[in-house]
N, C-alpha and C positions, 0 to 999 in steps of 0.2 A: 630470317631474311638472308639471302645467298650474300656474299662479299661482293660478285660484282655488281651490284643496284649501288653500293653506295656511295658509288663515285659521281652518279647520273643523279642521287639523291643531293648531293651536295653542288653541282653543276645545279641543279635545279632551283635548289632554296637558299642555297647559296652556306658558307659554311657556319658563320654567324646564325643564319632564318633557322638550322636542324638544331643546334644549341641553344637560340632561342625557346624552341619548341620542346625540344629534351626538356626545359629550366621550366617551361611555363606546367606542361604534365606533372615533374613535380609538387612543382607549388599547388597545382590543383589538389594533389591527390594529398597534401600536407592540409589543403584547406578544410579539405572533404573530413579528413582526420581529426580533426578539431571540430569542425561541427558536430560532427557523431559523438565526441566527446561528451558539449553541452547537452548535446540531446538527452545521451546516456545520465549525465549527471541530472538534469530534470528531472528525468521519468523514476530515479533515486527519488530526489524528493518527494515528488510527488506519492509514488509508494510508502516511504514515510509518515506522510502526512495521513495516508488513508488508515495504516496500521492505529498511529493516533487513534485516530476517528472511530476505528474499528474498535479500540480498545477501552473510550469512554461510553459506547453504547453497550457494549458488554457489560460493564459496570454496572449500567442503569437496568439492563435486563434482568442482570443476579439478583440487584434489590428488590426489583418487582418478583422474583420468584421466591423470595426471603418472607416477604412479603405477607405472596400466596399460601404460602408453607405454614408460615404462623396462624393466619387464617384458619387455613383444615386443621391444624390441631385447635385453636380455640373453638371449635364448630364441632371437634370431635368432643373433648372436654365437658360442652355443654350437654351433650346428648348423653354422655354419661352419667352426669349428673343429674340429670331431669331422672336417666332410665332408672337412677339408684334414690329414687322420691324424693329429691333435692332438699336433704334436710340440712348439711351445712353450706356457708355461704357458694355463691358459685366460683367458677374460674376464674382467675386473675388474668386480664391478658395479657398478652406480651405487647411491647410495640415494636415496629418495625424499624427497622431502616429508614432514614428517612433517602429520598432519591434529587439527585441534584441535577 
């Protein structure tokens, strides 16, 4: 802004109204800053939370594939045993995981 407008600016709004206004842009722009803050801080928890969340269904996935795994080996076990004319007792099987 050139220097001479700001005599005509001040004439205008008087010189109180321009400090006024100087004071109030601040504080907006202080306010706006702190909003973004919480927001910022939110959407932290919120990420949080989902990791959480992310991290007890993973859990329960591995069990179920612990699970499965023990399965195909108990299933493999038997087929060997049958294939080898199942003369001592059969497989023992495992147990899983249990899933919470």
């Amino acid at each position: 802004m050139p220097a001479e407008w700001l005599p005509w600016l001040v004439g205008i709004g008087g010189g109180g109204g321009l400090g006024a206004l100087i004071t109030a842009l601040i504080n907006a722009k202080t306010s706006l800053a702190t909003q973004m803050n919480a927001f910022i801080d939110q959407l932290q928890e919120d990420r949080k939370a989902d990791r959480d969340e992310a991290k007890e269904r993973n859990a329960k996935v591995d069990a179920v594939v612990i699970a499965l795994q023990i399965e195909r080996e108990y299933s493999t076990d038997l087929y060997v045993w049958g294939m080898n004319g199942a003369p001592p007792p059969p497989p023992v099987r495992r147990t899983p995981p249990t899933i919470t």
